[in-house]
Structure formats: structure tokens, C-alpha cells
C-alpha positions as CSV (number, residue, x, y, z in Angstrom):
1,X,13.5,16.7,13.2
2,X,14.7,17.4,16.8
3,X,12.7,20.7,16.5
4,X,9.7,19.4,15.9
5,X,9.7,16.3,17.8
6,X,10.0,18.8,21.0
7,X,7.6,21.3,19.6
8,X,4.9,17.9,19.6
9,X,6.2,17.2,22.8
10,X,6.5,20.7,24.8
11,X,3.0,22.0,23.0
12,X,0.6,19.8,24.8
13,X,2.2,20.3,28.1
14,X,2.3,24.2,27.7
15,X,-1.5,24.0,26.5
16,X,-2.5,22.0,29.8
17,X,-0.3,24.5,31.4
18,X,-2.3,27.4,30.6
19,X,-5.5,25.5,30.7
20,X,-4.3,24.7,34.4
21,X,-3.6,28.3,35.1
22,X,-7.0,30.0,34.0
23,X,-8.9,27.1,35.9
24,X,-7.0,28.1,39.3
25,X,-7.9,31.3,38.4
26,X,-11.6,31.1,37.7
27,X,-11.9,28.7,40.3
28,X,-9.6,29.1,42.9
29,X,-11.3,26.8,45.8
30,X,-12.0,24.2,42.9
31,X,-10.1,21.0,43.0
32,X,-7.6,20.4,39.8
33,X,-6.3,16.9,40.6
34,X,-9.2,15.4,38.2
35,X,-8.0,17.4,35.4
36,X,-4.2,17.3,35.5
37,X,-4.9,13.3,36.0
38,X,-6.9,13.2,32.5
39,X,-3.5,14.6,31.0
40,X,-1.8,11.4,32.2
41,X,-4.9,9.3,31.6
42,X,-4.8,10.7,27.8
43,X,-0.6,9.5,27.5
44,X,-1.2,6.1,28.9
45,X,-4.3,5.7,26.6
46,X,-2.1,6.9,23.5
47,X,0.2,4.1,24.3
48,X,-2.7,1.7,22.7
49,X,-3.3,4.1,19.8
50,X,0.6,4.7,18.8
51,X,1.4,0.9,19.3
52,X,-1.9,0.0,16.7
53,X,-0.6,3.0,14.4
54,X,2.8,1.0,14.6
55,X,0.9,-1.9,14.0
56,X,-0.9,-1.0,10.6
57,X,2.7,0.4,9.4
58,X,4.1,-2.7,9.9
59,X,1.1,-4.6,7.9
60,X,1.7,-1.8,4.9
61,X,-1.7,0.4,5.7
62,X,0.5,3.3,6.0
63,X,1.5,3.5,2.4
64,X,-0.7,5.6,1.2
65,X,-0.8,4.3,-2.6
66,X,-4.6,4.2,-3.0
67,X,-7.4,6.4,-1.9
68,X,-9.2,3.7,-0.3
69,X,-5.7,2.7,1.6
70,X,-5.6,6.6,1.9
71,X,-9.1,7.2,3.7
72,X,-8.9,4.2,5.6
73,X,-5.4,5.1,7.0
74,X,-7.1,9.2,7.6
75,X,-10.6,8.6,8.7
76,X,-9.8,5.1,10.8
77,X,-6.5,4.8,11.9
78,X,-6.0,8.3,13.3
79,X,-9.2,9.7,13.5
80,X,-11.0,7.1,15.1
81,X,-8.6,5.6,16.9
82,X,-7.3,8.8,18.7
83,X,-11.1,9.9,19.5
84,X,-11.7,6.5,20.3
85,X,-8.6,6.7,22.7
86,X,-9.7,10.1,24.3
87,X,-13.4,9.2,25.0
88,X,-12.3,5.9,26.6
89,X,-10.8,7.8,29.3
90,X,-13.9,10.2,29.5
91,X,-16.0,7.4,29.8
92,X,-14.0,5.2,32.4
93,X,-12.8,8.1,34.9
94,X,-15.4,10.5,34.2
95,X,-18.3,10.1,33.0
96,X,-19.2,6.6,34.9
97,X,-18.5,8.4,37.9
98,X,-20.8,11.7,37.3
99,X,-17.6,13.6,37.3
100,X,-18.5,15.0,33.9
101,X,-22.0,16.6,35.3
102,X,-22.7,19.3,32.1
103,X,-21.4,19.4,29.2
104,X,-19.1,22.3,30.3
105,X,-17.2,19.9,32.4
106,X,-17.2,17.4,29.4
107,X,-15.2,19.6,27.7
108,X,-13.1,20.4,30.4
109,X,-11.9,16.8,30.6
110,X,-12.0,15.9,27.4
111,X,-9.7,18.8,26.2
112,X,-7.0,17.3,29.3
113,X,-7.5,14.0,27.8
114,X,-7.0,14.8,24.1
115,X,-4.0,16.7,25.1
116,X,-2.5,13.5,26.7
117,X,-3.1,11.9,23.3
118,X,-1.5,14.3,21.2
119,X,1.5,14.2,23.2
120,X,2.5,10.8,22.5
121,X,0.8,10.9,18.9
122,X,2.6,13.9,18.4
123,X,6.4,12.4,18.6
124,X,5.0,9.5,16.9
125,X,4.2,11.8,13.9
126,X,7.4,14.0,14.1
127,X,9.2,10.5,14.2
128,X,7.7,8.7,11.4
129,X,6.4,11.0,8.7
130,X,9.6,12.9,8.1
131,X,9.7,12.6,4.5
132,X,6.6,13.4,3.3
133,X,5.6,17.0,1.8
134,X,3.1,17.3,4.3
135,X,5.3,16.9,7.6
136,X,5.9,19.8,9.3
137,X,2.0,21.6,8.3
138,X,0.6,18.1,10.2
139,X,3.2,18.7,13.1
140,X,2.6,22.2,14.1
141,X,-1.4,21.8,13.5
142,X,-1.8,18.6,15.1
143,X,-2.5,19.0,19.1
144,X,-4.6,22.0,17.9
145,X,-6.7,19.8,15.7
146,X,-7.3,16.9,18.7
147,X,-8.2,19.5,20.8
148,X,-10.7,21.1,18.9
149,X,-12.4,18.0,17.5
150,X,-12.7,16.4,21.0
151,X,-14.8,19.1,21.7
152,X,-17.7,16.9,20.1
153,X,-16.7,14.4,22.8
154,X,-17.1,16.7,26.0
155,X,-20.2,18.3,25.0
156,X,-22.0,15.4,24.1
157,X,-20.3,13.3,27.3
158,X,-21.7,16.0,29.0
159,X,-25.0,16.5,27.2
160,X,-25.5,12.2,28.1
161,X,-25.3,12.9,31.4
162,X,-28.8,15.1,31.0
163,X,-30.9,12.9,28.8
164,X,-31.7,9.1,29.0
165,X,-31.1,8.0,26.2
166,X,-27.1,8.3,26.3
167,X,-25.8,5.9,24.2
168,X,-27.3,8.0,21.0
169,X,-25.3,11.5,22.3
170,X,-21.8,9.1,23.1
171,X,-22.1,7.6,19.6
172,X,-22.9,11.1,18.2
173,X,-19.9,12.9,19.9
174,X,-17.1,10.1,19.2
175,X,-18.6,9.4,15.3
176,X,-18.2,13.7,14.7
177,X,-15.3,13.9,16.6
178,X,-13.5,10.7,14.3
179,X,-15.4,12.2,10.8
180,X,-13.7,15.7,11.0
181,X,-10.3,14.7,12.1
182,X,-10.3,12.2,9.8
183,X,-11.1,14.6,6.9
184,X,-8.6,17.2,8.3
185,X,-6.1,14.1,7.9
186,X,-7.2,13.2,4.6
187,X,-6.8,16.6,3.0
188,X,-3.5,16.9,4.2
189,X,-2.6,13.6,2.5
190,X,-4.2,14.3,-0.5
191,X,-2.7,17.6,-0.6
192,X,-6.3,19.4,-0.5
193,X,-5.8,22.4,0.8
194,X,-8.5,24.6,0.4
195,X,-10.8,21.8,1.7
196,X,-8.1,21.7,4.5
197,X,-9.4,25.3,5.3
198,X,-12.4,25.2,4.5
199,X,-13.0,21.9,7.0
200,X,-10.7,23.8,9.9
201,X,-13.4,26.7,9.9
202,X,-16.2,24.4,9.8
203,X,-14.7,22.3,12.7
204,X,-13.4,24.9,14.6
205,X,-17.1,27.2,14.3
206,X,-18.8,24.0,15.4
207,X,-16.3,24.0,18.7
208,X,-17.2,27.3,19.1
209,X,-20.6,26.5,19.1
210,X,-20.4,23.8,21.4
211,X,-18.0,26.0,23.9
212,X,-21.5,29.0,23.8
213,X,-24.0,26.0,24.9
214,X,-22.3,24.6,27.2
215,X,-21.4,27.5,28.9
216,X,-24.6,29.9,28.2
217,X,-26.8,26.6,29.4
218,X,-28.4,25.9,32.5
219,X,-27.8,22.3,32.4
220,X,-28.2,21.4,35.6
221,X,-32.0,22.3,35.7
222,X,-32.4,21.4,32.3
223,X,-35.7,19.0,31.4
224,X,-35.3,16.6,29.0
């Protein structure tokens, strides 16, 4: 268990690392505070999530011995909760602010953010799920799966920013976001693992997607 508790902890940080380096890179008179600060935004707002995830294990909703308790503990608990957790922080420090201007720089923050969350959620995961079959497949797969569902998050935090009516794209991104890593949650706990596949390509061509607009877009002078 130590192993994988300091894989979930040292994986988020190396991710923002690298993350960190190619922005410097690409943009070497840009300003990287904002970004390294959604990192610690993302920890302190998975605080709330792990505490409520510790809350609903303490009530029973963690034993997972129907698939109603077993959808509501996939789709709710962890997938809304940890999207719900990241676009809080987009919402209060970036996007109220016009930070977030596109939605290439939705994703930017987002992906910071999201992996603040998994840092914490990680080593609550390595911690608490030890004995089930489907421990160390959630533990080595789980930053990657925040990250690339929050992508629905930045590009449609972004995307709000260039329309008026952006309470439809900020319901839009966190709903999508919530929906697929709930279902990447639920086939791991029902032990579906074709559909595990089969949802990871789906979610992870739809990021792909996103990451091609965002970036191939001229957002700026963009009329909507």
C-alpha cells in the first residue's frame, strides 16, 4: 500500500510538473503563478470532497451491495463531487475574474485544478479501497481519468466566456464531466471491463476533440 499511496501522491505533482515546464517553454514571458496556484486551489478544494467521501462511508453508501447503492456511490459521490470540486475553483478564481478568456485557457486551469483534486482523492483511494479486486487498476488510472474528464469543464468554462447565455455551457461542462467519470467509476466496480475501455476511448476522443477547438479556434473574435 505504501507504493501506491506515493504513486497517488507523486503522479499529480510530476503531471503539473511537466505541464509547468512546457508552459515556460511555449510561453516564456507568460506569467505561471495563476496556474501553479490552481494546483493548491484543487488540494484545498479536495479537502471538502474527501471529508463528504468519508462522510457517506461512515453512513454505509460505500458498501457497494446494490446497483442503485453502486451507481449512486460511482456517478454521485466521486464523479460529481470531484467535478463539482474542480469547477468551483474555475469558477471562483477564474472564470469570475476573466482569467479563463477562451476555452484554451479553461482547460489550462482546469487540468491544474483537477490535478489538485486527484492528489488528495488519490491517497484517499490508495488508503481506503485496499481490499477490493479493483484497487490497484483505480489507483494507477485515477489522476489520468480527472484530468481527462475535466477537460469538459475547461472548454466549456471557456466557451461561457464567449456566448451569453453561460449558465447552459457551465451546466453542460460540469453534468459531462460528472456522467463519464462516474461511468468510468461504475465499470470498475461492477467489474465491466470492456465498457471500462470502451468509455476511456470515448472520453478520451472527446478530450481530444475539445483540446483541436480550443486550440484551432479563433475565440477571441468569435460571434456568437
Amino acid at each position: 500500500m505504501i507504493s501506491q499511496m506515493l504513486y497517488a501522491g507523486l503522479t499529480p505533482l510530476v503531471l503539473m510538473t511537466v505541464f509547468s515546464l512546457y508552459l515556460r517553454y511555449k510561453y516564456p514571458e507568460g506569467i505561471l503563478g495563476p496556474f501553479l496556484m490552481s494546483f493548491f486551489y484543487g488540494i484545498i478544494a479536495s479537502l471538502v470532497v474527501v471529508l463528504l467521501q468519508i462522510g457517506f462511508e461512515k453512513l454505509g453508501l460505500a458498501e457497494l451491495k446494490s446497483l442503485k447503492r453502486t451507481a449512486f456511490h460511482a456517478f454521485v459521490v466521486v464523479g460529481f463531487l470531484s467535478q463539482a470540486a474542480v469547477q468551483a475553483v474555475v469558477l471562483l478564481f477564474y472564470f469570475r475574474n476573466r482569467i479563463i478568456k477562451t476555452p484554451a485557457d479553461g482547460l489550462v486551469y482546469t487540468w491544474g485544478t483537477a490535478l489538485g483534486v486527484s492528489l488528495l482523492s488519490g491517497l484517499h483511494i490508495a488508503l481506503s479501497k485496499g481490499s477490493t479486486p479493483y484497487y490497484l487498476q483505480l489507483v494507477l488510472t485515477f489522476p489520468f481519468a480527472l484530468l481527462v474528464t475535466s477537460s469538459m469543464i475547461g472548454f466549456f468554462s471557456g466557451l461561457a466566456q464567449t456566448r451569453k447565455n453561460a449558465l447552459v455551457d457551465l451546466i453542460t461542462g460540469l453534468s459531462g464531466a460528472s456522467f463519464f467519470l462516474g461511468l468510468y467509476m461504475f465499470c470498475l466496480y461492477t467489474n465491466e471491463q470492456l465498457l471500462w475501455y470502451l468509455s476511456g476511448i470515448a472520453t478520451v476522443s472527446f478530450s481530444l476533440l475539445f483540446i483541436y477547438k480550443a486550440l484551432n479556434t479563433d475565440w477571441l473574435n468569435r460571434k456568437v
